[in-house]
N, C-alpha and C positions, 0 to 999 in steps of 0.2 A: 504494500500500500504506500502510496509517494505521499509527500508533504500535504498536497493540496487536498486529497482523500482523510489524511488524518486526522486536519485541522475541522474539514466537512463535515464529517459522518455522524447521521445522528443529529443533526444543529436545527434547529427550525430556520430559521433565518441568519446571513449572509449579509454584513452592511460595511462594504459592498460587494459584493463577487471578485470584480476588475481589483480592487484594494489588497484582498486576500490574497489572492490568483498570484499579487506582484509580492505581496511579504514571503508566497513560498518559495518563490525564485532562491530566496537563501537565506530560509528560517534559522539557521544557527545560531543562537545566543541572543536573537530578537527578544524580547521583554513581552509578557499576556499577563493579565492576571484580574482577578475577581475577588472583588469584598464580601465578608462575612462580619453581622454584628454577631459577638462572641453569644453563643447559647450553653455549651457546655456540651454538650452531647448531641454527635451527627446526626443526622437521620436522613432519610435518601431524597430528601429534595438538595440537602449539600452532594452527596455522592453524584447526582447528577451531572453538576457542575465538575465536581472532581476527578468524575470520568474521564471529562473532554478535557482536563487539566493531563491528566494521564497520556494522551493522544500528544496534546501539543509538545510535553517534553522525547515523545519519543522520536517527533518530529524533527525535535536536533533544539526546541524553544526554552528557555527560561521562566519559569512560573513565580507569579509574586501574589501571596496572599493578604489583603491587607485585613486583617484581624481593625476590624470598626469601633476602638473601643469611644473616641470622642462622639462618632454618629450614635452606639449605644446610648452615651452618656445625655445627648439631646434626646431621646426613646424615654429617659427616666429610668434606665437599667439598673444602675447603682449606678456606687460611685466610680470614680474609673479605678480605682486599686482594687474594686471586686470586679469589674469588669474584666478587666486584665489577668486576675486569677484563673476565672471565665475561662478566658481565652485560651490560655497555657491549653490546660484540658483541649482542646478543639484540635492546638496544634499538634500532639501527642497524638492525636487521634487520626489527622488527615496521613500524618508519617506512616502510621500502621497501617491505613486502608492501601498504601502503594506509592504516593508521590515520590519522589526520587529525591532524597534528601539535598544531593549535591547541586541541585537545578530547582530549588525550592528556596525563597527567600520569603518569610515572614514578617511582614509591617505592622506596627502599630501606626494607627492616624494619629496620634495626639504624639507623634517624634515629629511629625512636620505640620499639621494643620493647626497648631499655634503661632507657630514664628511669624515674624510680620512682613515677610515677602505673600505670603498666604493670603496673610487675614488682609492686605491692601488687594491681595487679587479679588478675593470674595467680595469685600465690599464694593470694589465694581464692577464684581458681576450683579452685586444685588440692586445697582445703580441700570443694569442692564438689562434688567427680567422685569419683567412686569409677574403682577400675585397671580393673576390667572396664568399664566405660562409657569410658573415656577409650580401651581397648585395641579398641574396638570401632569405635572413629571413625578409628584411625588406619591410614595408610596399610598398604599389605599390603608387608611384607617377604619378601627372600628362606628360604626353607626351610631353607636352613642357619644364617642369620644371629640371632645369640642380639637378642633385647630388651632395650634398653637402656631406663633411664627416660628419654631425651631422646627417644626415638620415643611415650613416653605425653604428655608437653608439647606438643607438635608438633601436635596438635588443640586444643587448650586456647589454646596462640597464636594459631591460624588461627580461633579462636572470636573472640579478642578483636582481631584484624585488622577486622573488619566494623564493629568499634565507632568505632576510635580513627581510621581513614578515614573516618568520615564519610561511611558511603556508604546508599544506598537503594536497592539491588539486587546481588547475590553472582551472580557468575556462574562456573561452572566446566563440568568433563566429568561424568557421570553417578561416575563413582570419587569424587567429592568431596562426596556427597549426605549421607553420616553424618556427615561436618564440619562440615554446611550445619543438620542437623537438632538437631547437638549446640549449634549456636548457639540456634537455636530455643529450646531448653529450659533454657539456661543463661544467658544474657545476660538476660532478667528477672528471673534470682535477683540478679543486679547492679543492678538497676535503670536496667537498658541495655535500647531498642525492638529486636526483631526487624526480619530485613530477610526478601523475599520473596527469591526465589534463581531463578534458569535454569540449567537440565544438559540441557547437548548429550551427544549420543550417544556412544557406547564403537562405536568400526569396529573392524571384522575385520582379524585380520593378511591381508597381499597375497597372498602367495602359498598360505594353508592356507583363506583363509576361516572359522579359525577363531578363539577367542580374542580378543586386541586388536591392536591393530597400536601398536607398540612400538617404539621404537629402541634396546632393552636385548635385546630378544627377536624374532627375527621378519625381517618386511622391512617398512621403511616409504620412506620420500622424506623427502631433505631440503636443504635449501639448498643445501648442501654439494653436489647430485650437478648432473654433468652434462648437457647436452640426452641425449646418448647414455645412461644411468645412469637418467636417466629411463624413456626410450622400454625399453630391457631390461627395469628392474624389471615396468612394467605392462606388457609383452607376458609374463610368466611368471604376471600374474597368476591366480587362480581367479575363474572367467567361467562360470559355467554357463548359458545360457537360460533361467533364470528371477530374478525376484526374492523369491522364496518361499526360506528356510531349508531346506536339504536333508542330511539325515544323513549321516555317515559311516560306515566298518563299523564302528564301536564306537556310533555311537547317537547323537554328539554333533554338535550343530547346523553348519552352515555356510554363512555368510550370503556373497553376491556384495558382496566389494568394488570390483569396476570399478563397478557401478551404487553404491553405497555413494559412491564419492567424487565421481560425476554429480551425485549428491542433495546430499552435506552442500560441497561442493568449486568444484564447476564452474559448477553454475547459481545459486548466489550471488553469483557475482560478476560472471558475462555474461549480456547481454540475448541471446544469441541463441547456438546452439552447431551447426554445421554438419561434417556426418560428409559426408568428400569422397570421392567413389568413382566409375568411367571410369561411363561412358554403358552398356559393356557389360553392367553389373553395375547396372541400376538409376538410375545417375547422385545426385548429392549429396542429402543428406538435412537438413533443417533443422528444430531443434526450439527453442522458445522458452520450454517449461519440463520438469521431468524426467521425469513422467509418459509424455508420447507416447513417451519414448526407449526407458524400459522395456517399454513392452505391444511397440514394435517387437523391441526383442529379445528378449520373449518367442513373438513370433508367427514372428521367423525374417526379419524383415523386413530388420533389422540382425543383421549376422553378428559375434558378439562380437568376430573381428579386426579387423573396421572401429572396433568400442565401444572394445577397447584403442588402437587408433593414435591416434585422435580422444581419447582421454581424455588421450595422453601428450603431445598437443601442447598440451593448453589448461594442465591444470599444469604441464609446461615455461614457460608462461607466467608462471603467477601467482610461481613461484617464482625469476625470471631475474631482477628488481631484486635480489633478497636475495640471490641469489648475486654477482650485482656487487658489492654492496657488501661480502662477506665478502671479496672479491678485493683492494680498495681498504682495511679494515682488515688484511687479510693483507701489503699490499707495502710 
């Protein structure tokens, strides 16, 4: 698989193809990277992202995490010295799931988004944004939760993050594309380059197949859970026989997340994925990419309880270093 397939794969969106297409002419030592407000404990909407972090360093790239703890710190997280504690854990945890330590740089934001080269950029960018453009990039809050001005800063920072890292590719989940576009159109009224950006996909929560899968809302997987906690969640999963979106009785879509995390989960990271089943029944089934898995379980060929077991056993996998090692911060 060449540069330009590594960087791709998997991505929902490309901003812009022609941008990409030219950083992989010779990704080597290029700078990407993706913010996380510190949580403590992964769960696969980061793996997601971690994936394609995975891809871009074997591509020959450099990955830079900046651990959020100032953006936390405007959330109302804590203070930043528990934030920061936070964090550690996360980064302990991203090392075990596979990043490649030597091409893995970890940032905190509050090493540089205090200093006063910063804070004079920001304040003109906030000179620069009008409150509807700036309310429009930032993240979605809860319903009941009033607006504060620290949730209109909070894109205007993650604008000027892409700068001050020194980086040549933004990578996040598809929710961070109005962040990604406000840099676009804001960093050359600074006299700051654009960077091209990747957004991987928004999965469906586990059990409704609808919506995102969440660990605020919903059921997701995460380090934290057991072999057993695993194999539960995805046997409850929503599995229907197809991988076509299919309504519910109000109308609204609902996508298969067992095949959802085959696609963005499983066969990223194994060469090879074998659904074990007695002789009676057919005997084991072996797929080398996620395509044949699908049309099988759309034809009936694979019985979605075999796709659930088989699914529960390879992410019990991917996710058992990062539970060790929460065990080993934990004792």
């Amino acid at each position: 698989m060449d540069a330009y397939e590594l960087l791709t794969r998997n991505a929902e969106e490309v901003v812009t193809d022609e941008e990409v297409r030219d950083l992989t002419e010779d990704p080597e030592g290029k700078r990407a990277y993706v913010g996380y407000e510190p949580s403590g404990v992964l769960h696969l909407g980061h793996l997601l992202t971690a994936n394609k972090l995975i891809d871009l360093q074997e591509a020959g790239m450099e990955v830079v995490i900046l651990l959020a703890d100032a953006h936390a710190y405007l959330n109302e997280k804590g203070s930043l010295e528990e934030i920061q504690a936070t964090a550690e854990r996360m980064k302990a945890q991203f090392l075990a799931y596979g990043l490649d330590e030597e091409r893995t740089e970890f940032v905190y934001g509050s090493t540089f988004q205090f200093d006063e080269e910063y804070t004079r950029d920001l304040h003109t960018l906030e000179q620069a944004t009008t409150m509807n453009r700036a309310q429009r990039a930032m993240a979605e809050i809860q319903g009941d939760e009033t607006v504060k001005v620290s949730h209109l800063v909070y894109p205007l920072m993650q604008t000027l993050d892409i700068e001050y890292l020194d980086l040549d590719l933004a990578v996040g989940g598809l929710d961070q594309r109005k962040v990604h576009m406000l840099a676009r159109e804001k960093l050359p009224e600074l006299d700051y380059e654009v960077r091209p950006a990747i957004h991987t996909p928004i999965l469906a929560d586990l059990t409704t197949g609808e919506g995102k899968m969440s660990s605020s809302e919903g059921t997701t997987i995460s380090m934290e859970d057991s072999t057993a906690d695993v194999e539960e969640k995805v046997n409850s999963a929503y599995c229907p026989p197809t991988r076509d979106p299919e309504p519910d009785d109000e109308g609204n879509e609902r996508e298969n997340p067992v095949l959802e995390l085959f696609e963005y989960h499983v066969f990223p990271r194994f060469e090879e994925v074998v659904v074990e089943r007695p002789e009676e029944y057919g005997g084991d089934l072996t797929y080398e990419d996620y395509e044949p898995l699908a049309a099988d379980l759309e034809s009936g060929e694979l019985h979605p309880a075999d796709a659930k077991g088989t699914l529960a056993t390879y992410l019990d996998e991917l996710i058992a270093p990062g539970r060790e090692k929460l065990r080993e911060l934990r004792d």
